[in-house]
N, C-alpha and C positions, 0 to 999 in steps of 0.2 A: 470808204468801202474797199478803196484800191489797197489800203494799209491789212485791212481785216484778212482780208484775200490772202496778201503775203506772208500774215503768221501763219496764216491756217497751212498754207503749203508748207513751207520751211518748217513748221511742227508735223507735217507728215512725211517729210522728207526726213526726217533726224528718226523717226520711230520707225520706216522702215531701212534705215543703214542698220540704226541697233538692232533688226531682226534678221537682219541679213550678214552680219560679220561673220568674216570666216574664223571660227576657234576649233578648226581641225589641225593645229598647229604641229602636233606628233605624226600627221601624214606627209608634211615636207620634207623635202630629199634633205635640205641641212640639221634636220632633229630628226634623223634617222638612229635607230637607238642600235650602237656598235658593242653593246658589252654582250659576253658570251651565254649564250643559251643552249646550246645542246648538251652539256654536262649537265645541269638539270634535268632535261629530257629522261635520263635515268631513271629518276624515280617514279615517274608516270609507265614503265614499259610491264606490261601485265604478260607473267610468265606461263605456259599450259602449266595443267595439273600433272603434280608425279603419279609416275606410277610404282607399285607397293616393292618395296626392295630398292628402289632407288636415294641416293644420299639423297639426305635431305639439305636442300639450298639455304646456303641463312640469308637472314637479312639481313641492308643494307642502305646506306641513305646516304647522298648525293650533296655537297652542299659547296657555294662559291663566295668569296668576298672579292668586290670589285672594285678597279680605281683605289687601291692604296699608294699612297705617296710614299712609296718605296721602291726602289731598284728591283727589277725581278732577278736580275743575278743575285743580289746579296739573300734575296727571301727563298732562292734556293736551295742554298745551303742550312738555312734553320726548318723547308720543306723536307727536304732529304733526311734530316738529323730526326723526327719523329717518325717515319716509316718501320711498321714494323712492331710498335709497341701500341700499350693497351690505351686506353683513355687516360685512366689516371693516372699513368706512367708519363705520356707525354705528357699532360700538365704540369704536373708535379716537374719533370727535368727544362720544362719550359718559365718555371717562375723564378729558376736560377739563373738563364741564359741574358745575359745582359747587351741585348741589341733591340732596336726600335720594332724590327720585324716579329720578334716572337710574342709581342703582345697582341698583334693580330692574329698570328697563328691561334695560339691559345683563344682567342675570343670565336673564332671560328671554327675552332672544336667544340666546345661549351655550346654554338649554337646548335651545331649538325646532333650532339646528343640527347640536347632537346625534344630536336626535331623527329628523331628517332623512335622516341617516347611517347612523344603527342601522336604524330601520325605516320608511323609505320610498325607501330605493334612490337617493338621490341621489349620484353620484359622488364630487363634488367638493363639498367644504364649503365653501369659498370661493366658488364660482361661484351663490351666491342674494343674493335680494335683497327688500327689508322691502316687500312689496304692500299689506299693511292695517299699521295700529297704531293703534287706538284706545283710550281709556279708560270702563269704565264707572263706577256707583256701586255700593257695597256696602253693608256695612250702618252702622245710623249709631245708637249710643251714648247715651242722653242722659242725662245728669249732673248734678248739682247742686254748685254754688259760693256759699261763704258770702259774702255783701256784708254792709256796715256796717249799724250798729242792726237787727241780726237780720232780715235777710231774705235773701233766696236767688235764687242767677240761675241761670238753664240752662247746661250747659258739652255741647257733644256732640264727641263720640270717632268720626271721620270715619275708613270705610273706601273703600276703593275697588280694581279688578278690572282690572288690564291686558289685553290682549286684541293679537296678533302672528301676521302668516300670511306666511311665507318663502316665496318663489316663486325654481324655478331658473330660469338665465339672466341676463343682462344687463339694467340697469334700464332705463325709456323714456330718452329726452335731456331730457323735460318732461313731469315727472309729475305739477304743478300747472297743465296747460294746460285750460284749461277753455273754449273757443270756438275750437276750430281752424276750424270754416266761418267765411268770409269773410262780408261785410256782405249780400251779394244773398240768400244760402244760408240765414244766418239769420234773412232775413226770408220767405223761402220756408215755411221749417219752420213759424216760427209761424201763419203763414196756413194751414196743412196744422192745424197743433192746432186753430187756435179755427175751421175746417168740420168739424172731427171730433167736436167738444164736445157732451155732448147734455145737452138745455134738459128739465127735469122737469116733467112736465105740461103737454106739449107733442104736438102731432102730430108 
């Protein structure tokens, strides 16, 4: 009897552990999820209605690749090099570029044009063009590597986070212009910031 007893608890005791386990495991402070979310944010932001005579806004769509095993300096510079040109321009000058980074560039172009397509109403999927492309950092690894007569050097495992916002329409003619006012105009402005400048603990 005294046996029967003991399964019968230990069998109730095992069914409510398994009813009662915690599997809220993504509300832990250590699977706290650090990859970037507010560049997405963009595509959900709902703009007022224009009104009649005003340009019309194009659209536009948002899109990230995260945790790539690559240096975000080096993915910089293959970021930088597509600014500016249309989809199929950067593609196309991205399947000559022979570095490990432009093969994600390009796959995260192909997807943001998609994305375009499916759900944000752009016609033509040719007709955009790369308005941002920047790279960030992600997370960063650190390792140990044996060196000679027993010692040990740091080795770190570099991630990094692409970051691409497709705008419709036609690209500028110069989209690295950065001083179109002439010499009068921008000495004008600056005279306009340093009267506007305000001096702390001051009247």
């Amino acid at each position: 009897m005294n046996r029967l007893m003991g399964r019968l608890f230990a069998t109730r005791y095992q069914c409510n552990v398994q009813n009662n386990l915690h599997t809220s495991g993504k509300d832990f402070a250590w699977t706290k999820n650090t990859l970037p979310q507010s560049f997405l944010h963009c595509n959900k932001k709902i703009y007022p209605p224009q009104e009649i005579g005003e340009e019309p806004r194009p659209a536009f769509v948002c899109h990230q690749k995260t945790n790539i095993k690559y240096s975000h300096e080096k993915l910089w510079y293959i970021a930088c090099f597509v600014r500016g040109l249309t989809v199929d321009e950067a593609i196309k000058q991205l399947s000559f570029v022979n570095k490990k980074g432009a093969s994600f560039v390009k796959e995260t172009i192909l997807e943001a044009q998609d994305l375009a397509v499916k759900e944000h109403n752009v016609e033509f999927k040719s007709n955009l063009w790369i308005a941002e492309s920047f790279s960030g950092k992600g997370m960063h690894i650190k390792g140990i590597r044996r060196h000679a007569r027993g010692r040990l050097g740091e080795v770190r495992y570099q991630y990094s986070h692409y970051f691409v916002r497709l705008e419709e329409g036609k690209p500028p003619e110069d989209y690295f212009k950065r001083n179109p006012l002439n010499a009068q105009q921008q000495l004008d402005k600056w005279l306009d910031q340093m009267r506007k400048r305000k001096i702390i603990n001051s009247f």
